[in-house]
C-alpha positions, 0 to 999 in steps of 0.5 A, a space after each residue: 500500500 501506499 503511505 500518506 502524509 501520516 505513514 497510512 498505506 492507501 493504495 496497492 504498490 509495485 515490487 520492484 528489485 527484489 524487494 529493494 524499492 517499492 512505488 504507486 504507478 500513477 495511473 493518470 493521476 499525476 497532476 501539472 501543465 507538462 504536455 506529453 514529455 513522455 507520453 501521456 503525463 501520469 501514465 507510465 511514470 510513478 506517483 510515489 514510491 518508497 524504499 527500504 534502505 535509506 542513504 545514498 551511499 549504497 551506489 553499488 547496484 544496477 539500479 544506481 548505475 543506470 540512473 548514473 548511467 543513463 542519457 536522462 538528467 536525473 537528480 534527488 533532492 532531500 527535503 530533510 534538509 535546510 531548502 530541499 537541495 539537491 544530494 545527487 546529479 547524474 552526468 546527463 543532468 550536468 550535460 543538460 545545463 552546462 553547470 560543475 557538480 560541485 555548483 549543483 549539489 548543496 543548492 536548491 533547484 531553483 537556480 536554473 529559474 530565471 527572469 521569464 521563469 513563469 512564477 505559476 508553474 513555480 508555485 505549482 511544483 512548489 504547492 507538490 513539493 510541499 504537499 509531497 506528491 508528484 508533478 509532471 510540468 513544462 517549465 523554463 530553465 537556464 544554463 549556466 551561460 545564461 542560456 534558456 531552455 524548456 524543460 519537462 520535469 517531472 518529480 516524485 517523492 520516495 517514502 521510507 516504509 513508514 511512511 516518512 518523505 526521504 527524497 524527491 526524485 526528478 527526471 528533466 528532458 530538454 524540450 526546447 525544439 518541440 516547444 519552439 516547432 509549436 510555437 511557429 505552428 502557432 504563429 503560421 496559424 495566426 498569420 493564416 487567421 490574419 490573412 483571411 481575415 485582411 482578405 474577407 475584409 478587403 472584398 466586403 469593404 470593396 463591395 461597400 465603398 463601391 456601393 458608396 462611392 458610386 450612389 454619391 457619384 450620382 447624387 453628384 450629378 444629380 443635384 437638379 433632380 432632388 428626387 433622384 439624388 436622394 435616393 442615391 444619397 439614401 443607398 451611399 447611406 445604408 452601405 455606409 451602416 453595413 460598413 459600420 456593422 461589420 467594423 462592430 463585428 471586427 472589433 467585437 471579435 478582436 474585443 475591442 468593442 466597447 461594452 456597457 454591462 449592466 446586471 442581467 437575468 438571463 432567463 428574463 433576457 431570453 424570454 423577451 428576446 423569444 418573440 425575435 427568436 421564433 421569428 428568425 427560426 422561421 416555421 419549420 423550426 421550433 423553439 424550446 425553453 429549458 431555464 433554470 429557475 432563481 439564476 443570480 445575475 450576470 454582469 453583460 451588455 445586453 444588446 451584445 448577448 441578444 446579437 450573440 444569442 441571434 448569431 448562434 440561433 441562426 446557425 442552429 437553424 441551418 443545421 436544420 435544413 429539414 426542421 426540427 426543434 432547438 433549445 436555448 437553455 441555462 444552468 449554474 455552475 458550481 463547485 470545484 469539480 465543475 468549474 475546473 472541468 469547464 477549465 475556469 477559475 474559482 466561482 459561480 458561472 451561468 451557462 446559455 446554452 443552444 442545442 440543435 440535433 442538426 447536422 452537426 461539424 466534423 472535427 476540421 469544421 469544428 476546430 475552425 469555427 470561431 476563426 473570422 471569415 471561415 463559413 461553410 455557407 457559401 455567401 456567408 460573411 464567416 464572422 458570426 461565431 467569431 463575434 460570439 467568441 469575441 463577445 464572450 471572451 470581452 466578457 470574462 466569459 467562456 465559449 465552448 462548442 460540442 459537435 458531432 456530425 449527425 448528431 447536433 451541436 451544442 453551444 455553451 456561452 459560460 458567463 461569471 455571476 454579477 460581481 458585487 463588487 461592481 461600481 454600482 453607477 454603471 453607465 457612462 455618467 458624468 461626475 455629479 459633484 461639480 457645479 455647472 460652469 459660470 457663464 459670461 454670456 446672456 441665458 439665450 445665447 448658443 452654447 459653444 461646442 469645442 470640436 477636437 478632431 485630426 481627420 480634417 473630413 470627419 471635424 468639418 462633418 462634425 461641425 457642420 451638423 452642429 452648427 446647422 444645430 444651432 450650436 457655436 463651434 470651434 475647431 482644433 487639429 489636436 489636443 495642442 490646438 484645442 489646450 491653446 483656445 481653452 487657456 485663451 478664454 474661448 467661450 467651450 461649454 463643451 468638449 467634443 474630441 476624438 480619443 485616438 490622434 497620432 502626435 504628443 496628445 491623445 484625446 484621453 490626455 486632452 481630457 484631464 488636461 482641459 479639467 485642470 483648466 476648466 475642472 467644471 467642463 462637460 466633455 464627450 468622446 468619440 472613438 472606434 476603438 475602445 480599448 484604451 477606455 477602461 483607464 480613462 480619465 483618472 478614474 472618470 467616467 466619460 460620456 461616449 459616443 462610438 464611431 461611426 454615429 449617425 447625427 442624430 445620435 451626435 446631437 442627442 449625446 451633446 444635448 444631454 452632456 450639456 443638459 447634465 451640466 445645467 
């Protein structure tokens, strides 16, 4: 049997030496991030072993000299003594790292860690160590050049026949050309996603701006026929919004898309999105509902999970060519074993789930199916999975798919409960805690917008419909510019800037800049690319108006900054 911790035999144990060394195959069992250094981690390597004859003085056996021997770095380290050191090191092992026997022995493994050393697989072997079992572990070492290595450890402990801990065995294999020829699959992997996904943007950008570019052609030529130049100017339009809906699509699927989580009940979330649901599942495919009564609340966008929700439930239909039924479903998820086998950290999940006994995906479909513009269906744009992914991901979530081909698939979007923790404002609000600005000029005059933009066609549209709004513009090329006018006293009842502009100042830098001046000032932003967002401001939230915006959306967000300030 083997002994725990407390010297109890648990488990039925190998003979092996006539006698001499006795141990517990694995059996799978051993645990660590090693990806196969021999074969499948935990089969065919011990979990524990033990001996009968303590000391390492007895080197006289075959056992000793094939470890002595062998082409396999080996150590032992004795956790009896002061910081578990190594006690002995086979000629491989000094071959492996370069290092002089008497700069091995005496010292703790450790030596070999270096500064990209990743620290959570040294606290894993360190939590095995401490709690005397085996570890199976991919880690990065170095040489005694300075060299770095990857090597795939492995480390046992060997017990006495009490049960007492003498020493922990380890066996290293150099695996620096099988990491890196995976690494390069992965970069050509990458650059393969990114070369369709350049290719699928080109040919449906190129579609659009043709749409654009040639109803504005005609509009142009047009003007003495109002009827007909607007409905060209109308079709330039919609094009123009297709373009904006694919760039969301893009930026969602990079998770770069802007979010605006709230707490959310999924189960009510999908019940009064049921009515668009049926709608797009059409009459030959049924609708069924499987919600888990008393969900907590999730922290989501809800307009991101409807679009979501509709992009799998569109899929779920074409698999069912013939009709059928789908379900969309939710569950919880909890409790160690649960999590860790849908791969999570530590918590309480909410699971959506959609299930169709459809068609199905062979494995080489599956494996490709959240990569942007892959699609199976032909005219199909190919990043509907891919934004769900993003989305999901952005989320802090988790997105898994099952399929097999003939019987359905099954999608999971895998969502952390609220945090109560969670700045209960939300929104995009200003600070409330300033009094409005003082103003010099009389209660009817226009309020003066400062217009804070580097693409000289996108600042003169802006300020065009603000000032057809009735609204007193200025105008700035940059955050320098824009910080001139401000010092100079101009008349700005508010700030409206662009976030990204290439020079000395973003439109974020611009921001706490222009509140040191005006701590009082209204400001909003614009921008397609929200990443940088989070961090804004000092600690501020922004009011934030996402590119590209209609003028209707512009002046609906400028009245009510400036409203707030009133």
């Amino acid at each position: 049997m083997e002994p725990d911790k407390q010297g109890n035999l648990q488990k039925a144990v190998d003979e092996q030496g006539g006698g001499q060394s006795f141990g517990v195959p694995a059996a799978g069992e051993v645990e660590g991030n090693a990806y196969e250094p021999m074969g499948t981690p935990g089969v065919n390597h011990w979990q524990a072993s033990y001996i009968k004859r303590d000391g390492l003085d007895d080197r006289g056996n075959i056992f000793f000299a094939a470890v002595a021997m062998t082409r396999m770095p080996m150590t032992i380290t004795d956790p009896r003594r002061p910081d578990n050191p190594i006690v002995f090191c086979n000629g491989a092992f000094l071959d492996l790292t370069h290092y002089k026997h008497e700069d091995v022995v005496g010292r703790n493994c450790r030596f070999l860690q270096g500064p990209q050393t990743d620290r959570r697989t040294v606290d894993e072997v360190r939590k095995a160590v401490a709690e005397q079992r085996a570890v199976a572990v991919d880690i990065l070492n170095y040489k005694a050049d300075g060299s770095a290595f990857w090597n795939a450890l492995f480390i046992g402990p060997i017990f006495d026949q009490d049960g007492q801990l003498l020493y922990f065995f380890a066996s290293q294999m150099d695996i620096s050309e099988r990491r890196q020829s995976q690494e390069s699959h992965l970069q050509a992997q990458k650059m393969e996603a990114i070369g369709q996904l350049t290719a699928g943007m080109a040919h449906d950008f190129n579609n659009l701006l043709q749409v654009i570019n040639g109803n504005l052609e005609i509009a142009l030529i047009s003007l003495e026929k109002p009827d007909m130049a607007r409905n060209a100017l109308e079709r330039a339009q919609r094009a123009s919004m297709r373009a904006a809906r694919l760039t969301q699509q893009l930026l969602t699927f990079a998770r770069k898309q802007r979010l605006e989580p709230v707490p959310v009940d999924l189960n009510h979330l999908v019940v009064e999105f049921s009515d668009m649901l049926v709608r797009t599942l059409g009459d030959r495919v049924d609708l069924r509902l499987d919600l888990r009564p008393g969900l907590p609340l999730c922290h989501l966008d809800p307009t991101h999970l409807e679009m979501a929700l509709l992009n799998v439930l569109i899929n779920a239909r074409d698999a069912l060519p013939d009709g059928g039924e789908v379900t969309v479903a939710t569950a919880i998820v909890r409790g160690a074993d649960r999590v860790k086998a849908h791969g999570l950290d530590p918590g309480t999940y909410i699971i959506l789930c959609v299930i169709d006994h459809g068609i199905g995906m062979p494995p080489e479909v599956l494996r490709r199916a959240t990569e942007p513009f892959f699609t199976t269906k032909g005219p199909g744009t190919g990043l509907g999975l891919a934004m769900v992914h993003g989305f999901v991901q952005q989320s802090q979530g988790r997105l898994e798919i099952d399929s097999r081909p003939g019987a359905g698939t099954t999608v999971r979007m895998i969502f952390p409960v609220a945090d109560n923790a969670q700045d209960a404002a939300g929104g995009n609000g200003q600070d409330h805690a300033a009094a409005p600005p003082a103003r010099d000029d009389a209660a009817d005059s226009r309020p003066g917008v400062l217009v804070v933009e580097d693409n000289d066609d996108v600042r003169e549209l802006a300020e065009s419909v603000l000032g057809m709004a009735g609204y007193t513009v200025l105008a700035a090329a940059s955050g320098e510019q824009a910080l001139t006018l401000l010092r100079q006293g101009a008349r700005v009842d508010l700030l409206f800037t662009d976030v990204i502009m290439p020079g000395g100042m973003n439109g974020l830098q611009l921001v706490d800049e222009a509140r040191k001046l005006r701590p009082r000032l209204p400001v909003l932003v614009t921008t397609g690319y929200m990443d940088e967002l989070p961090e804004c401001g000092k600690g501020r939230r922004l009011n934030v108006l996402a590119k590209p915006y209609k003028h209707g959306d512009l002046l609906a967000q400028v009245k009510a900054a400036l409203g707030r300030a009133v």
